[in-house]
C-alpha positions in Angstrom: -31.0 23.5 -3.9 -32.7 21.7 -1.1 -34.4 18.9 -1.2 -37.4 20.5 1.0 -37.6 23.8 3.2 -36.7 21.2 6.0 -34.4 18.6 5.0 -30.6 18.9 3.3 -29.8 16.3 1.3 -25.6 15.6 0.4 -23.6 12.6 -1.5 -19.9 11.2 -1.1 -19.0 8.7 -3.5 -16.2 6.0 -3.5 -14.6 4.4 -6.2 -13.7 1.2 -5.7 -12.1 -1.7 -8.3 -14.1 -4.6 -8.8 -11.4 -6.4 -9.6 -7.4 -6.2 -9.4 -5.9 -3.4 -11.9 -4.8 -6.1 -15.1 -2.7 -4.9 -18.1 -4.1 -4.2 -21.6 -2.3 -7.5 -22.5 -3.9 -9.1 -19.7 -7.5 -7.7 -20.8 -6.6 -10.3 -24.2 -6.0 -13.4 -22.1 -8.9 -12.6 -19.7 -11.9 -11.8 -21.6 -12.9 -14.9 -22.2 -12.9 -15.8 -18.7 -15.9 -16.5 -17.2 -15.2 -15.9 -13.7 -13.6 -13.2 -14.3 -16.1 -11.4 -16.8 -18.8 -11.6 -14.0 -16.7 -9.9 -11.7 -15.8 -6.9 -14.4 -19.8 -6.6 -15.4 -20.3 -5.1 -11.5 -18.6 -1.7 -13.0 -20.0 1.5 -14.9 -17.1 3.2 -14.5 -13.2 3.1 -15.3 -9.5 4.5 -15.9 -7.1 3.4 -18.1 -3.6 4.1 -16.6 0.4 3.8 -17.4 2.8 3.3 -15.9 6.4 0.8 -16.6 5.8 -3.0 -15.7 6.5 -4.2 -12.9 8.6 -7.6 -12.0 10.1 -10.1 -9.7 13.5 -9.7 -9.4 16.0 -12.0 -7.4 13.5 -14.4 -7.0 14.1 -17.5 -4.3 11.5 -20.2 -2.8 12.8 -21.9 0.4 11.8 -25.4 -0.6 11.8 -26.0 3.7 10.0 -22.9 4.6 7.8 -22.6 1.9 8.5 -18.8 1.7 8.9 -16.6 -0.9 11.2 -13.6 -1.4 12.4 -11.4 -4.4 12.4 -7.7 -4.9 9.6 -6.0 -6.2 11.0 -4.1 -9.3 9.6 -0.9 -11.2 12.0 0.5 -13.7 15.5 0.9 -12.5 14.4 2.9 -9.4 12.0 1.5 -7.2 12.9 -1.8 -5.4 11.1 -3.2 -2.3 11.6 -6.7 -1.0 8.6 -9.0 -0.8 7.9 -12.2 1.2 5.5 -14.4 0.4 4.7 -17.1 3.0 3.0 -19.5 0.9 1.6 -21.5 4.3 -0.5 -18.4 5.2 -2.1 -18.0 2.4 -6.2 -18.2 3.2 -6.7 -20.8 0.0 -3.6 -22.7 0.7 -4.7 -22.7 4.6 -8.0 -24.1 4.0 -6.5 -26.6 0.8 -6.7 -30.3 2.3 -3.1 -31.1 -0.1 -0.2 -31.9 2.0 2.0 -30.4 -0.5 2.2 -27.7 -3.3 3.7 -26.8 -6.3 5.0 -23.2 -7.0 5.1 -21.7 -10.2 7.0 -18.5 -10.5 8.0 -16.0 -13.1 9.2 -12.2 -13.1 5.9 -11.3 -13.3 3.3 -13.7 -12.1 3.1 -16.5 -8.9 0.9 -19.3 -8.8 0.6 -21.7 -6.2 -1.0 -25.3 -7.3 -2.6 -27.9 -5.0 -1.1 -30.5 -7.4 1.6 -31.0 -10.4 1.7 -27.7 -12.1 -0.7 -27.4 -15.3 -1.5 -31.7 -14.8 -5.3 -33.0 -15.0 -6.7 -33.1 -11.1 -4.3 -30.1 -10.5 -5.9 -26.1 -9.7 -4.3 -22.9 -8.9 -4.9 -22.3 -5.2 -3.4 -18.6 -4.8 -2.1 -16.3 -7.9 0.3 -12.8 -8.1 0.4 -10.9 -11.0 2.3 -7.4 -9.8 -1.1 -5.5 -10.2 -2.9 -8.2 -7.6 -0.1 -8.2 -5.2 -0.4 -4.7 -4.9 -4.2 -4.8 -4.6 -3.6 -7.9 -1.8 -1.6 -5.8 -0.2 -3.5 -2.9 0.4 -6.0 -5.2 1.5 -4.0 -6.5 4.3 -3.7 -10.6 2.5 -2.5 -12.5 4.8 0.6 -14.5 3.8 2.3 -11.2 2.5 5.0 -9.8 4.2 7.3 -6.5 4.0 6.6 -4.8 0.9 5.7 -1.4 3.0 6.1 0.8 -0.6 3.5 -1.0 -2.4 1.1 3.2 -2.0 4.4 4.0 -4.0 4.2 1.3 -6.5 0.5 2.6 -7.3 1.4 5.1 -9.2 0.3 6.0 -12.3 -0.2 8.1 -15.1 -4.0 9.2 -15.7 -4.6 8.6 -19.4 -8.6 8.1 -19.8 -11.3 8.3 -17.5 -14.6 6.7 -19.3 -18.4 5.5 -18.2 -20.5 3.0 -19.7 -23.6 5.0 -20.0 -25.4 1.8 -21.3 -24.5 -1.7 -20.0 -20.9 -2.3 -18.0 -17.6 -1.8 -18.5 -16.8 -5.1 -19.9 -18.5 -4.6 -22.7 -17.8 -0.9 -23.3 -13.6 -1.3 -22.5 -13.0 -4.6 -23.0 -15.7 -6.5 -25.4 -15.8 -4.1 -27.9 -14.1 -2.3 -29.5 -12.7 0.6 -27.6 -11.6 3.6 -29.5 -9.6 5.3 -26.9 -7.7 2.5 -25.5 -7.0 2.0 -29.2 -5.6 5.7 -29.5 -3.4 5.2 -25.9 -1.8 1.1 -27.3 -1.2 3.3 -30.4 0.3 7.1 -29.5 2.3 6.0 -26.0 5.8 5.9 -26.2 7.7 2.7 -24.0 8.0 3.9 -20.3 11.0 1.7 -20.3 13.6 0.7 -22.7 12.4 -2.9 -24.3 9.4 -3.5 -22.8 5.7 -3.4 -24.7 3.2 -0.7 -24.6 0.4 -3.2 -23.7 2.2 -4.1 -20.8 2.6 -0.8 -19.4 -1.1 0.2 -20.0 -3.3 -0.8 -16.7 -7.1 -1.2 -16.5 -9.0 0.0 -13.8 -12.6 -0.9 -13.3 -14.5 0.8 -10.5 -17.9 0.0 -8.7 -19.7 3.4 -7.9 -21.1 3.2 -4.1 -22.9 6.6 -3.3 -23.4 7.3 0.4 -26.6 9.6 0.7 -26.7 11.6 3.7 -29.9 13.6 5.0 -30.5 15.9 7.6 -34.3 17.0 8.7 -35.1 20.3 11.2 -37.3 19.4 13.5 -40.1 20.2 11.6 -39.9 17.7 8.9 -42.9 16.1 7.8 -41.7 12.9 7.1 -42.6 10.9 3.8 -42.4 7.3 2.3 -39.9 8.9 0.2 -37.7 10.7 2.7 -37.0 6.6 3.5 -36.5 4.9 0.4 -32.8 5.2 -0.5 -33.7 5.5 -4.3 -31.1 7.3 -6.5 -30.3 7.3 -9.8 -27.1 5.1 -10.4 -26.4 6.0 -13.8 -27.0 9.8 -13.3 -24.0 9.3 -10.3 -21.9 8.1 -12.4 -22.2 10.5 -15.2 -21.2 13.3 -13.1 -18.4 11.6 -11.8 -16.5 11.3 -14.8 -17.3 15.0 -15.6 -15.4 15.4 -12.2 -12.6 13.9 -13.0 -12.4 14.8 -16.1 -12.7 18.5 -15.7 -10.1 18.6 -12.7 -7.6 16.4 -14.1 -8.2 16.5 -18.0 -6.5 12.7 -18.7 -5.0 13.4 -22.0 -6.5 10.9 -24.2 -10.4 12.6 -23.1 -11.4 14.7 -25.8 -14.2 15.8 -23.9 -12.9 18.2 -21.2 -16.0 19.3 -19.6 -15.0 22.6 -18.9 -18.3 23.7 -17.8 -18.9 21.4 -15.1 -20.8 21.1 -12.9 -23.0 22.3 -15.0 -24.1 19.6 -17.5 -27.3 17.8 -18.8 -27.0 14.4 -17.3 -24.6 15.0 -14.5 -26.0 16.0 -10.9 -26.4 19.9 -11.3 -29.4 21.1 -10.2 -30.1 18.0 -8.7 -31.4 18.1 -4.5 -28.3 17.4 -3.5 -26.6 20.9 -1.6 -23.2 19.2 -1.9 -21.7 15.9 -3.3 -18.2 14.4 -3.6 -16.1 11.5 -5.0 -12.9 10.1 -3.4 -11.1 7.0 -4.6 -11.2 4.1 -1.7 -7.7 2.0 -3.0 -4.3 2.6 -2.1 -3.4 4.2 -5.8 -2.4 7.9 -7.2 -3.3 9.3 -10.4 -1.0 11.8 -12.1 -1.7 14.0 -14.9 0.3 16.8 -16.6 -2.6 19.4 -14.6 -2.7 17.8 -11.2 -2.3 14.7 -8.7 -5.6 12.6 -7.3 -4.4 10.0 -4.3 -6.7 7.4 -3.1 -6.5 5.5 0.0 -7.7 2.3 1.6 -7.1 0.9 5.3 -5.8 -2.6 4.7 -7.5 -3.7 8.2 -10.9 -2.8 7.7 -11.1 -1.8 3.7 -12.3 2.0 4.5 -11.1 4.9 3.3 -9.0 6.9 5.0 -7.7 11.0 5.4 -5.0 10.0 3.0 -7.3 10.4 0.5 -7.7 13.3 -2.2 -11.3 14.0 -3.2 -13.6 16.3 -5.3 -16.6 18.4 -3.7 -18.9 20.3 -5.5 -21.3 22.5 -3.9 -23.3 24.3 -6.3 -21.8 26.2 -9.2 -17.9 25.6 -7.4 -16.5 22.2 -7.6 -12.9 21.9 -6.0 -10.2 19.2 -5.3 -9.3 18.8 -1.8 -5.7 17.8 -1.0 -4.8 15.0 1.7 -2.5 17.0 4.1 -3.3 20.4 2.8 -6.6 21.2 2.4 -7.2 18.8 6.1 -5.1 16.6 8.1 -3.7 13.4 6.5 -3.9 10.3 8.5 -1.2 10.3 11.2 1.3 7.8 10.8 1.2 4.5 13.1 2.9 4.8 16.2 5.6 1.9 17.5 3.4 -0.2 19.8 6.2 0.5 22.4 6.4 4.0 21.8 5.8 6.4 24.5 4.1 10.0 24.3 7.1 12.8 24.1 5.8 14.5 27.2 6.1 10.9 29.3 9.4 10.6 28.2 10.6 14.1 29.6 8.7 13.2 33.1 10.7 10.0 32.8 13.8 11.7 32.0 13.2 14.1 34.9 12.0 11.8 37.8 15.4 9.6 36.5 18.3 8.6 38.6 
């Protein structure tokens, strides 16, 4: 459906956390954070994910250097070493201390301006594994190596949920939530002696629709062809009926098999053609298929390496990074030369 006999109207919309991915045990300790609440109340829309806990193994500080380094530990497979170069850090840059304190753990970093935990004292810089991840893809300066953290993001898609009313704050983590609930209660330990709340990861996403018009020459333009209006809650309605139909997390109940279609979704709306893609650098795996999001650390866009979901009409589909079009082409050596160069180099030799 048009939205006149002139003018096409279509929507691609990113997902994009509000805040770093925290644990269901971190939820507890959070909640009741201020700071941290207001930041959580900018989303309508969330995941709930597992995956085995992360930590810091072989952990050293360089009490000269003021570096970092450990391996970064999932399971008994995935290891990637991790430098931290405390010095770089923006907070600790622009801190006026002259020296720091650095409290470490296997699973969290903090860097203090002062004595650790003392009156006077504050937490300049902090690294659960979830955040480090999330600085990471965001290009933090101050971390180093840790080239596998795409890898690290991986988890298994358990729920996909909307606050219809309100934010997610208050529909996952204020109240009571009957499906996170179900998921701390049914899933077994992804790894031997650790605790289900620590392997079950919040994910709370900001919806940003990008609305795209095109008029024939025609057009009779309008107020209305220039207001930008849409309907936020509507947008983010039919995105979980996207996931949700494709991937069918196991803990929905609701599958919505006959999406698009759907009362409150965008069906029948004036858009010819809308989409969702996820803009960090996480995957989402479920027992009836794979969604991959992507971020560019430099300039916090999306890139090819990321899945998404069209839906044009009655056919909605999931298009495949590297199958369905052209991933993003792996960076080059800065010294690298094109292949043909080097065979005119070879041949002009000696």
């Amino acid at each position: 459906m048009t939205a006149s006999a002139t003018s096409t109207k279509s929507k691609v919309t990113f997902l994009e956390t509000v805040y770093p991915p925290i644990s269901n045990q971190e939820a507890v300790w959070l909640r009741n954070d201020p700071e941290v609440e207001a930041l959580l109340r900018q989303s309508d829309f969330y995941m709930i994910g597992g995956r085995a806990e992360a930590k810091y193994l072989n952990l050293v500080i360089d009490p000269d250097t003021y570096v970092i380094t450990f391996d970064f530990a999932i399971g008994d497979d995935f290891r990637d070493p991790v430098d931290i170069h405390i010095c770089d850090l923006p907070a600790v840059e622009e801190s006026e201390a002259e020296s720091f304190w650095i409290e470490a753990g296997d699973k969290n970093i903090r860097v203090w301006d002062g004595p650790i935990g003392e009156p006077g004292s504050n937490v300049l810089e902090w690294f659960t594994t979830e955040k480090l991840i999330w600085d990471r893809s965001r290009g933090r300066a101050g971390i180093e190596r840790f080239d596998r953290y795409r890898e690290a993001a991986t988890y298994d898609l358990l729920y996909v949920g909307i606050a219809k009313v309100g934010d997610s704050f208050d529909r996952l983590i204020s109240n009571g939530h009957k499906a996170r609930m179900e998921i701390l209660g049914n899933e077994p330990q992804r790894y031997p002696g650790a605790r289900v709340t620590d392997e079950i990861y919040l994910f709370l996403f900001n919806v940003q629709p990008q609305i795209m018009t095109t008029f024939e020459p025609d057009h009779d333009f309008e107020n209305e062809d220039f207001s930008g209006a849409y309907d936020q809650k509507r947008i983010v309605a039919d995105a979980e009926k996207a996931f949700v139909s494709l991937l069918k997390p196991e803990y929905n109940v609701v599958k919505f098999a006959s999406y698009p279609k759907g009362a409150d979704g965008l069906y029948g709306s004036d858009f010819v053609r809308y989409g969702y893609a996820i803009c960090e650098a996480v995957s989402f795996n479920t027992a009836h298929g794979r969604i991959r999001g992507s971020r560019d650390a430099a300039t916090g866009f999306i890139t090819n390496d990321a899945d998404s979901i069209f839906v044009e009409g009655s056919t909605v589909k999931l298009f495949v990074s590297g199958v369905d079009f052209p991933a993003e082409p792996p960076p080059r050596a800065a010294n690298a030369a094109p292949q043909d160069n080097q065979k005119e180099d070879n041949q002009g030799g000696v």
